[in-house]
DOGUDREN-462490 format. One record per atom (N, C-alpha, C): residue in three letters; atom name; x negated, y negated, z. Coordinates in pm, whole numbers, plus 50000, padded with zeros to 5 digits. Layout:
# DOGUDREN-462490
<paba ALA; CA; <X; Y; Z>>
...
//
This chain:
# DOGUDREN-462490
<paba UNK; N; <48567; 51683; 48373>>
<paba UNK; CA; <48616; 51614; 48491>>
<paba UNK; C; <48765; 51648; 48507>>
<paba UNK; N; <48838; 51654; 48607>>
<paba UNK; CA; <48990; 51727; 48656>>
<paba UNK; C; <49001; 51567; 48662>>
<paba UNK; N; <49157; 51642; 48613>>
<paba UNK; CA; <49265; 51531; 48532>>
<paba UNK; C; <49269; 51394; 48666>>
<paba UNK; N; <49272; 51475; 48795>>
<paba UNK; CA; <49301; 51397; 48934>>
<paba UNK; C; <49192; 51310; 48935>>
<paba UNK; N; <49026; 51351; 48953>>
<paba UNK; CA; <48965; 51281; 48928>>
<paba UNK; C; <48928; 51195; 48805>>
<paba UNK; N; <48963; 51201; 48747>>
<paba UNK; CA; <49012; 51126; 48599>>
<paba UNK; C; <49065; 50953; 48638>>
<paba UNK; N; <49201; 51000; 48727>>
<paba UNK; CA; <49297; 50895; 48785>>
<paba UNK; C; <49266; 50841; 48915>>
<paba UNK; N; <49158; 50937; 48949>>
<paba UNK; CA; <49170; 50837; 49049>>
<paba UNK; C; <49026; 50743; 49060>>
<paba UNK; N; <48966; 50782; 48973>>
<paba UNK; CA; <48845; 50676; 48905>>
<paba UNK; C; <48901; 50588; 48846>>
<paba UNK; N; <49036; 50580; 48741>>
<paba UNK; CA; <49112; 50448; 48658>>
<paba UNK; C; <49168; 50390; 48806>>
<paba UNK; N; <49214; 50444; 48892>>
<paba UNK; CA; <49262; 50340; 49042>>
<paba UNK; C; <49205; 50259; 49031>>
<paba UNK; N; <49031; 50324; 49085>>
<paba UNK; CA; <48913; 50267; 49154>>
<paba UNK; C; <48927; 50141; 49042>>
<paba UNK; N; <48909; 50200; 48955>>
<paba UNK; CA; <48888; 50048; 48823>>
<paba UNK; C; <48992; 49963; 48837>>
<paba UNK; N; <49134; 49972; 48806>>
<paba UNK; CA; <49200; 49854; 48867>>
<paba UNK; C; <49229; 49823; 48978>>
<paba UNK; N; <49198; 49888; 49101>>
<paba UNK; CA; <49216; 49789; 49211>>
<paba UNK; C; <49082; 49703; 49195>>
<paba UNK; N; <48958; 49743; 49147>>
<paba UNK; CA; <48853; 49651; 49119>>
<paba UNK; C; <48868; 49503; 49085>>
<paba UNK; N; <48973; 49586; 48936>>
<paba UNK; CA; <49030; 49485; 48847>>
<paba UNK; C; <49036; 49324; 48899>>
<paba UNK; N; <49169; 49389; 48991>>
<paba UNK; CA; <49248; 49325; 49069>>
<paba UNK; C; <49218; 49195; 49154>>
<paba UNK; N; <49100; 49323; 49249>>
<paba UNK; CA; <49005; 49193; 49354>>
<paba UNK; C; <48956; 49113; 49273>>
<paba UNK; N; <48859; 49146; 49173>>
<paba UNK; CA; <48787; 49012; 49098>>
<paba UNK; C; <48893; 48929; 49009>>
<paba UNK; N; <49010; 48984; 48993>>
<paba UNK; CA; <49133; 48885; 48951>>
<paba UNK; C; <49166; 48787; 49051>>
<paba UNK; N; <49150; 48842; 49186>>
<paba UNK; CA; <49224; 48728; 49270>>
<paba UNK; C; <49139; 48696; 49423>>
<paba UNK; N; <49001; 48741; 49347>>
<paba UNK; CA; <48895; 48702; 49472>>
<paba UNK; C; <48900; 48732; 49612>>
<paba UNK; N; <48925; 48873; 49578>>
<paba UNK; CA; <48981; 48919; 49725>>
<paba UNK; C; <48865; 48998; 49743>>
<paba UNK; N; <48828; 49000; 49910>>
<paba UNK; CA; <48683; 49072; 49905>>
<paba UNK; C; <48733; 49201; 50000>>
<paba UNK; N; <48658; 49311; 50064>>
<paba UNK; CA; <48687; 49368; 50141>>
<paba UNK; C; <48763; 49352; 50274>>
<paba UNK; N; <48688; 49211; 50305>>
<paba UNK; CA; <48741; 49189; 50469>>
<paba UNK; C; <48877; 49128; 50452>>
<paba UNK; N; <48912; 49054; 50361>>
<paba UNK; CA; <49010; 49005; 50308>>
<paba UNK; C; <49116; 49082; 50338>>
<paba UNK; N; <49081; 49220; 50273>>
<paba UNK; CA; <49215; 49327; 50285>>
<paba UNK; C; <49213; 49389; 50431>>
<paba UNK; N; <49104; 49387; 50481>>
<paba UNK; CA; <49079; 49430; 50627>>
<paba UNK; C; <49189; 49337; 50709>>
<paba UNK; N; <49214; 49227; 50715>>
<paba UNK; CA; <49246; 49136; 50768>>
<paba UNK; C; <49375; 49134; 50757>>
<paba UNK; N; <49393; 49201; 50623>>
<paba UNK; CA; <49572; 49210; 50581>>
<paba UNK; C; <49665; 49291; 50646>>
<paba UNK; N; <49536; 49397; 50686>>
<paba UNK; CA; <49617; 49533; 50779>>
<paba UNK; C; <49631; 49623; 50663>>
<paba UNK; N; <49581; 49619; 50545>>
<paba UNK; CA; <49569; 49713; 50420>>
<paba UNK; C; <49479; 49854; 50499>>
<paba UNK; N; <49418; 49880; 50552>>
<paba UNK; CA; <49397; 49957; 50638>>
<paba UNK; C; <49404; 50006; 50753>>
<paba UNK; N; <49378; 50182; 50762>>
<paba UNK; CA; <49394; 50186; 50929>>
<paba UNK; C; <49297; 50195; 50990>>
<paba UNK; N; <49283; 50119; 51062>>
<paba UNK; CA; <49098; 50106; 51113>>
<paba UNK; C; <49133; 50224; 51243>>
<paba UNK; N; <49008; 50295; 51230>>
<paba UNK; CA; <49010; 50395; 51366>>
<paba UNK; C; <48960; 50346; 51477>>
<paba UNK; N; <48979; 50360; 51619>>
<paba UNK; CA; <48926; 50297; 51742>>
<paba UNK; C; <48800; 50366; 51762>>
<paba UNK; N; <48706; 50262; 51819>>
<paba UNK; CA; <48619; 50363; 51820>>
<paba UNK; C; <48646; 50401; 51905>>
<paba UNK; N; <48524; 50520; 51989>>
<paba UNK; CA; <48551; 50606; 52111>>
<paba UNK; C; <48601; 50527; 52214>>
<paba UNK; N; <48504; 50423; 52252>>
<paba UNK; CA; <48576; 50364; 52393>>
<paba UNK; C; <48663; 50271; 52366>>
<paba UNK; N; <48744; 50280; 52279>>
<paba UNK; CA; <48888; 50209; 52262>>
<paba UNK; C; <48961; 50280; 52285>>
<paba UNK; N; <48942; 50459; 52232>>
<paba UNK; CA; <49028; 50522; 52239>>
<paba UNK; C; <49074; 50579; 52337>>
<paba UNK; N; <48954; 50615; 52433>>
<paba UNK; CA; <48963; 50634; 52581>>
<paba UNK; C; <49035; 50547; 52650>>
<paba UNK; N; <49022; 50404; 52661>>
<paba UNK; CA; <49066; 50281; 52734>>
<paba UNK; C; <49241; 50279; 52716>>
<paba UNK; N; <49282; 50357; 52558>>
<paba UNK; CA; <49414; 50326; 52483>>
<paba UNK; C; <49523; 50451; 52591>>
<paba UNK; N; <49418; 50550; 52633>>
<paba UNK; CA; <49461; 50675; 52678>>
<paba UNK; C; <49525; 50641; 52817>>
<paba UNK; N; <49490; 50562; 52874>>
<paba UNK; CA; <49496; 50533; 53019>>
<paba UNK; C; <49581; 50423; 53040>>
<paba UNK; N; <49704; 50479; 53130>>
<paba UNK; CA; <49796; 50331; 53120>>
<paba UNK; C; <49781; 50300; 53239>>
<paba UNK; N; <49803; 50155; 53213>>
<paba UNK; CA; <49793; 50064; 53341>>
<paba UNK; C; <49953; 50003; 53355>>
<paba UNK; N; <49977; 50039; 53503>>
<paba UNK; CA; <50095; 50040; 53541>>
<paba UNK; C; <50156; 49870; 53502>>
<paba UNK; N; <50066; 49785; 53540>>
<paba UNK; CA; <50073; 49622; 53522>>
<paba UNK; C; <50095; 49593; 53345>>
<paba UNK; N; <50104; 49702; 53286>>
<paba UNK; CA; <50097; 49695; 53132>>
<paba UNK; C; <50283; 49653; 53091>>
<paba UNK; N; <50282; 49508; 53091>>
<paba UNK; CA; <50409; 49495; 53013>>
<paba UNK; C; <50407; 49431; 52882>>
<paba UNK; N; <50530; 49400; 52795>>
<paba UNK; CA; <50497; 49378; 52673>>
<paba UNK; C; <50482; 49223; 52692>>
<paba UNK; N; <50414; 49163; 52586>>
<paba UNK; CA; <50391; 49008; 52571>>
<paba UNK; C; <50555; 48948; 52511>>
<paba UNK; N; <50569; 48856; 52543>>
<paba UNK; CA; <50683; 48810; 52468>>
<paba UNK; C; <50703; 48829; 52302>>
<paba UNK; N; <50586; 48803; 52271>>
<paba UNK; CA; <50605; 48817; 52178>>
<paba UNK; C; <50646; 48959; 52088>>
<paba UNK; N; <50568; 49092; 52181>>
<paba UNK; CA; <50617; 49266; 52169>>
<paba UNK; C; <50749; 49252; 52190>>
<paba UNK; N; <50803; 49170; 52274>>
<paba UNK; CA; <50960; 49192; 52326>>
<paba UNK; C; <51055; 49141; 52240>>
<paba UNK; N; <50994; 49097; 52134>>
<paba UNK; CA; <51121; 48968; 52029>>
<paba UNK; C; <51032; 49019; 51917>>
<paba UNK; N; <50967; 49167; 51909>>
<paba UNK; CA; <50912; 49156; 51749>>
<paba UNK; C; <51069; 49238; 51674>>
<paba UNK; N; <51043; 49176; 51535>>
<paba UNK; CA; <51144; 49217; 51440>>
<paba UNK; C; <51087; 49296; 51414>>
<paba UNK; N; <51176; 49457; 51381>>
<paba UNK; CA; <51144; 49543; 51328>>
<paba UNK; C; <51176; 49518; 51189>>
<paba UNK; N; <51068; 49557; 51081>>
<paba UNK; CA; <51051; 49599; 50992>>
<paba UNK; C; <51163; 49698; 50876>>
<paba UNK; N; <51217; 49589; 50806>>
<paba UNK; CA; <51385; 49705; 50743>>
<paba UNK; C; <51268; 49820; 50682>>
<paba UNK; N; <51364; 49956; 50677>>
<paba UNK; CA; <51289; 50051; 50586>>
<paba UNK; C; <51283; 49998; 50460>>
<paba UNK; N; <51169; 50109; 50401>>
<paba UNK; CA; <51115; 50153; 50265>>
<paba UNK; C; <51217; 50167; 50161>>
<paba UNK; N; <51218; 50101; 50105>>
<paba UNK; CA; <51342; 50136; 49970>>
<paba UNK; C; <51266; 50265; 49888>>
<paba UNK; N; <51378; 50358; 49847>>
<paba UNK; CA; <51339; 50497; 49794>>
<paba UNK; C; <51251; 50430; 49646>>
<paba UNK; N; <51158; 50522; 49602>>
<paba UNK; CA; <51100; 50494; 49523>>
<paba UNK; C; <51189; 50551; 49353>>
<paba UNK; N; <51221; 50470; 49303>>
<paba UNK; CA; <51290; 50501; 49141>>
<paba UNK; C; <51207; 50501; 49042>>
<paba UNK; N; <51110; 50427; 49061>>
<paba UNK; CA; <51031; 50476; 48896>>
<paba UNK; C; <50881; 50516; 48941>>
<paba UNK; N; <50800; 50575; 48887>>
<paba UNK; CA; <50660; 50623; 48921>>
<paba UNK; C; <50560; 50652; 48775>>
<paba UNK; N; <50445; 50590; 48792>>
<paba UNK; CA; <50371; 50690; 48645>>
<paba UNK; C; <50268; 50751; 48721>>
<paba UNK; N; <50198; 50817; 48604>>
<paba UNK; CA; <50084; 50913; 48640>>
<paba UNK; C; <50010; 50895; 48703>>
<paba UNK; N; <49967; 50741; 48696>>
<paba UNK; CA; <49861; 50710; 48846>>
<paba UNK; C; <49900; 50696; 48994>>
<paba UNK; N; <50052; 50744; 49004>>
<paba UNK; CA; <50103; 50713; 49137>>
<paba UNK; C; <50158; 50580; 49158>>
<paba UNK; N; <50126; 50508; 49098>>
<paba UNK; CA; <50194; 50308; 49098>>
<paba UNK; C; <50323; 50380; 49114>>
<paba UNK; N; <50404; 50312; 49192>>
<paba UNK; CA; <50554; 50340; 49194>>
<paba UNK; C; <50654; 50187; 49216>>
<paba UNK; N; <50757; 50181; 49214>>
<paba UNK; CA; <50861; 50064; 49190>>
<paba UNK; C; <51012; 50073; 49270>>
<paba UNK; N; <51024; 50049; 49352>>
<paba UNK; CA; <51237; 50062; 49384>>
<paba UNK; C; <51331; 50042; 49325>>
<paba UNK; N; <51258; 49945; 49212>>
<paba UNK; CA; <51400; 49908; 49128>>
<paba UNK; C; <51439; 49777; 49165>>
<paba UNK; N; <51369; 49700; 49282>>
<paba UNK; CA; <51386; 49541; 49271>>
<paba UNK; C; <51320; 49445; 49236>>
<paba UNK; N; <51398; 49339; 49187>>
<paba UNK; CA; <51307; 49279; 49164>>
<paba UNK; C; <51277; 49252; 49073>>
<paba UNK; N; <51138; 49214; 48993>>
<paba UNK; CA; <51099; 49203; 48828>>
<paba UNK; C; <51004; 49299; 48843>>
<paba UNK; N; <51013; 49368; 48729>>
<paba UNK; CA; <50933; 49455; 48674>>
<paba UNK; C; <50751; 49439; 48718>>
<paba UNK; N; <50666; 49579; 48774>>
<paba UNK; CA; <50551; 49519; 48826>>
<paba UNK; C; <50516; 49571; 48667>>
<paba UNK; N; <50340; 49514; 48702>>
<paba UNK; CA; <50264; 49542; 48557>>
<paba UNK; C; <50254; 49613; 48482>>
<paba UNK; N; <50215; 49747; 48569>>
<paba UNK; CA; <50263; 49857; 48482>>
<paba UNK; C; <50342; 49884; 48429>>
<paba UNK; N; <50457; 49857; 48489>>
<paba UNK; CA; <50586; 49920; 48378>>
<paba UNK; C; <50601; 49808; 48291>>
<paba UNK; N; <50580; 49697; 48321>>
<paba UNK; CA; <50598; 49630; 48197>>
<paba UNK; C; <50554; 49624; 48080>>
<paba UNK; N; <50405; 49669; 48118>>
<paba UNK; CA; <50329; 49681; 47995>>
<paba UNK; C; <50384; 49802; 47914>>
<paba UNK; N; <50409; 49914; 47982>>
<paba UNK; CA; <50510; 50031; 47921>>
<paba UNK; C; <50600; 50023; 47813>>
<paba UNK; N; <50680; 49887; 47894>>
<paba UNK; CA; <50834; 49894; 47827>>
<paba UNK; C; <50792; 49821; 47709>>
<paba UNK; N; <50714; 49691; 47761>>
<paba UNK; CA; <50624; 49625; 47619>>
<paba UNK; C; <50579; 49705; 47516>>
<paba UNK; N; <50507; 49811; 47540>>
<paba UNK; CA; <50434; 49935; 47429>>
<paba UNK; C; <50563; 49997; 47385>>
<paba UNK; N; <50656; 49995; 47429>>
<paba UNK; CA; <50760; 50087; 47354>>
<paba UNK; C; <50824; 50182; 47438>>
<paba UNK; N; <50764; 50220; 47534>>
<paba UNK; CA; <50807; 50337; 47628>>
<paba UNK; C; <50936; 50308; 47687>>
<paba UNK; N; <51021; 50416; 47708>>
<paba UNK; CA; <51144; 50403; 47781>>
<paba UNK; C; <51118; 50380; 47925>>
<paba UNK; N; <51197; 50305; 48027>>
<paba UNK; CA; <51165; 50258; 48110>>
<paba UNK; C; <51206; 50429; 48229>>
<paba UNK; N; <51317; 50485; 48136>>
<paba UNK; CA; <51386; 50603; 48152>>
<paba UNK; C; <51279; 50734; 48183>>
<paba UNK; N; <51139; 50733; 48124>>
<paba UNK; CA; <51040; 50832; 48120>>
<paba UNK; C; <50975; 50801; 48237>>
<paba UNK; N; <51008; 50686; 48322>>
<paba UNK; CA; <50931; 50700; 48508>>
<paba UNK; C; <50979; 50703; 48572>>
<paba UNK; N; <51102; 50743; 48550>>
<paba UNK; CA; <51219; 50772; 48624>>
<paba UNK; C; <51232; 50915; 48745>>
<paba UNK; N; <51241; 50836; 48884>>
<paba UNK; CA; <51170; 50978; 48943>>
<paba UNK; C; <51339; 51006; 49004>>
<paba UNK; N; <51389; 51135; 48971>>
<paba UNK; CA; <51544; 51203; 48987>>
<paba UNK; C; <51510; 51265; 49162>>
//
């Protein structure tokens, strides 16, 4: 089996993990916006076509944008990555717990 598929079967296993840790089901994450759901056809058609009467809701007009992405500073082999705020997520903790330098996920 290639090393990629290797990792990305241990994903599959802890995001598994995860849901049955915190009873989260599919639609759950559906709901979160954890995905990008595709339109179907006649959404996408309907999305294509503007209607001149199309203004924003108050609420489009007063949305807060979103601060950017903080650069990513630490990363391991499965792709989990960290910014550097904050408390330490699981993975690396368990790392630094085992002994590992926090210095070896250090992405330059």
């Amino acid at each position: 089996m290639p090393e990629s598929e290797s990792a990305k079967l241990a994903a599959i296993a802890w995001i598994r993990e995860q849901m049955d840790n915190y009873a989260l089901t599919l639609d759950d994450l559906m709901a979160a916006g954890c995905f990008d759901v595709e339109p179907s056809p006649g959404e996408a058609a309907a999305a294509e076509i503007p209607d001149a009467t199309d203004k924003p809701t108050p609420i489009e007009a007063t949305a807060v944008q979103q601060p950017p992405k903080k650069a990513v500073l630490y990363r391991n082999a499965m792709g989990q990555s960290w910014d550097g705020t904050g408390e330490y997520p699981d993975w690396l903790q368990r790392a630094v717990n085992a002994g590992q330098s926090i210095d070896f996920y250090r992405v330059d």
